[in-house]
C-alpha positions as CSV (number, residue, x, y, z in Angstrom):
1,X,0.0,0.0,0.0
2,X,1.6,3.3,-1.2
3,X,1.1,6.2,1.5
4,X,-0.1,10.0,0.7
5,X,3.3,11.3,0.9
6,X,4.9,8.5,-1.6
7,X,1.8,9.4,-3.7
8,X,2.1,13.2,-3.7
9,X,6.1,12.7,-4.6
10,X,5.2,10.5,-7.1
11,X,2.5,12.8,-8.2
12,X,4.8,15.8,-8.7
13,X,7.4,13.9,-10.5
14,X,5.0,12.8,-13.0
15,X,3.7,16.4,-13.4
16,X,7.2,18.1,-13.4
17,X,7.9,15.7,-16.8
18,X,5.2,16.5,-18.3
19,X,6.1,20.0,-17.9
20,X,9.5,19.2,-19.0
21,X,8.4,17.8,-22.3
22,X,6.1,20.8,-23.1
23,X,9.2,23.2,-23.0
24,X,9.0,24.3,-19.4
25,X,12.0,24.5,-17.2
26,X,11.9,23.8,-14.0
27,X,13.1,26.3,-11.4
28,X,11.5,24.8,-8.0
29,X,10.4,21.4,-6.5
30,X,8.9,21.3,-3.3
31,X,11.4,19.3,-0.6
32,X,10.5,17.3,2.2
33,X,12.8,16.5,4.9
34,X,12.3,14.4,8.1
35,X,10.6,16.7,10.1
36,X,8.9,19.7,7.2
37,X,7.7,19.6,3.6
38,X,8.6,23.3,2.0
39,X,6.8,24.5,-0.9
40,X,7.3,27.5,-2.8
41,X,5.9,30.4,-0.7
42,X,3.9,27.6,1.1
43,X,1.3,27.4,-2.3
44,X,3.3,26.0,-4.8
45,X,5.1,22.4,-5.4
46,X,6.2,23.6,-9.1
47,X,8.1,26.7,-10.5
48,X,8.2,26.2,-14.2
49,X,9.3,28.8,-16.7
50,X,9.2,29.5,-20.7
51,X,10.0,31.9,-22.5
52,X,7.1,33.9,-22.0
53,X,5.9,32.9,-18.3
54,X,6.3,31.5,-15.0
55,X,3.7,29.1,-13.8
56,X,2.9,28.1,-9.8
57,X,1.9,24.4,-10.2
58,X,-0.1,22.9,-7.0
59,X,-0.7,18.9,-7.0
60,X,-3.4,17.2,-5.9
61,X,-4.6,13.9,-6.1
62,X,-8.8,14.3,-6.7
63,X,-9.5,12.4,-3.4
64,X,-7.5,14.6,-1.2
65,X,-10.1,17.9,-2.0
66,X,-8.3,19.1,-4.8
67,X,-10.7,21.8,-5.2
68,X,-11.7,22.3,-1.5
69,X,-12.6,25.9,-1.2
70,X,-9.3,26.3,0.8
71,X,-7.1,25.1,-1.4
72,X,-8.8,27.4,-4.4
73,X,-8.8,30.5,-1.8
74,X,-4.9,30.5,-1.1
75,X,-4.2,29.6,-4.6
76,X,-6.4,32.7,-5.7
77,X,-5.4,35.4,-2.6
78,X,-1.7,34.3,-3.8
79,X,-2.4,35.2,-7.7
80,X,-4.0,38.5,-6.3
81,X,-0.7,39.4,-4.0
82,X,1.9,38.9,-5.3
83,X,1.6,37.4,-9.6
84,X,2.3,39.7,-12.5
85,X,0.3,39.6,-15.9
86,X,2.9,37.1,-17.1
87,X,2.7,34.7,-14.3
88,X,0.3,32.1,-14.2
89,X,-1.0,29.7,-10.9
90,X,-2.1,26.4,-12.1
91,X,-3.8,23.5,-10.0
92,X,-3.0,19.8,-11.5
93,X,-5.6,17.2,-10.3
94,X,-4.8,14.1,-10.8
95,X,-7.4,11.0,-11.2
96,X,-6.8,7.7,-11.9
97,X,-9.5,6.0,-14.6
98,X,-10.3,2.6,-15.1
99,X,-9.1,2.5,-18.2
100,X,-6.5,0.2,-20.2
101,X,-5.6,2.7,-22.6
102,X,-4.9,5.8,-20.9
103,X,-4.7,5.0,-16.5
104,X,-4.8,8.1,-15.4
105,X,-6.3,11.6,-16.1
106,X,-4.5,15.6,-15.6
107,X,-7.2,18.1,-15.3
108,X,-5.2,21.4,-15.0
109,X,-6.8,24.9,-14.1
110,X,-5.7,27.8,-14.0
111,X,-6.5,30.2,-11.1
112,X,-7.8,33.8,-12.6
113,X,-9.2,36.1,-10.1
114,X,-11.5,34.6,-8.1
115,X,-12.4,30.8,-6.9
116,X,-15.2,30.7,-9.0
117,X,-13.7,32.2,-12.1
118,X,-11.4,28.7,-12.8
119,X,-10.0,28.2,-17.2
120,X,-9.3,24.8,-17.7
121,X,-5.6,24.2,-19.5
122,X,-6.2,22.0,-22.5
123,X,-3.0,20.0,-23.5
124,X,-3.3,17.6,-26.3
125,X,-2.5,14.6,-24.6
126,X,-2.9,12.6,-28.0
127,X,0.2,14.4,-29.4
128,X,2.4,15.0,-26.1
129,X,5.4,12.4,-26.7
130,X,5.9,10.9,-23.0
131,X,8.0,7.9,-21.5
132,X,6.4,5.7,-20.6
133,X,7.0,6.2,-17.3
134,X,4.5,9.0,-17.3
């Protein structure tokens, strides 16, 4: 049986790869040590960057209240503070399906201004060359 923590590493390594492979370097992962877990500004387990933006990435797994009106309140109060019109704040939910073909599932939103006002990232999946480890 795989715990929450081994889940939400393995969560964030999958997502950091995927963000690799669509151009995206990464300047942050969130750490964990024996005793703390420290995030980026305490929101954000990814800091990727292109060319044109930075991105705050938080991962959840859909059973752990991914959108949880907490979770979508500090994501949106930390766009509001401190974000400029070229940085972004994206949750990643993952879900696993019962499928052969394709296991598991990314929904990605980004955060605009408010928790209700949430734009769904669409990635063609069907033409993003990923290991297979993915």
């Amino acid at each position: 049986m795989v715990s929450a923590y081994q889940k939400g590493v393995e969560m964030e390594r999958k997502f950091k790869k995927i963000l690799e492979h669509l151009g995206y370097f990464i300047c942050f992962r969130s750490i964990r040590t024996k005793f703390q877990r420290v995030d980026f500004a305490g929101i954000a387990d990814i800091v990727a960057k292109d060319s044109r933006k930075t991105i705050y990435v938080q991962v959840k797994s859909y059973k752990s209240g991914a959108t949880s009106k907490n979770v979508l309140e500090s994501l949106v109060a930390f766009k509001n503070e401190y974000c400029c019109e070229h940085e972004a704040v994206w949750l990643a939910i993952w879900k696993k399906k019962k499928t052969k073909r394709l296991p598991w599932k990314w929904k990605i939103l980004e955060i605009l201004n408010t928790s209700e006002e949430l734009k769904e990232i669409d990635i063609r999946w069907d033409t993003l060359k990923t290991p297979k480890s993915l």
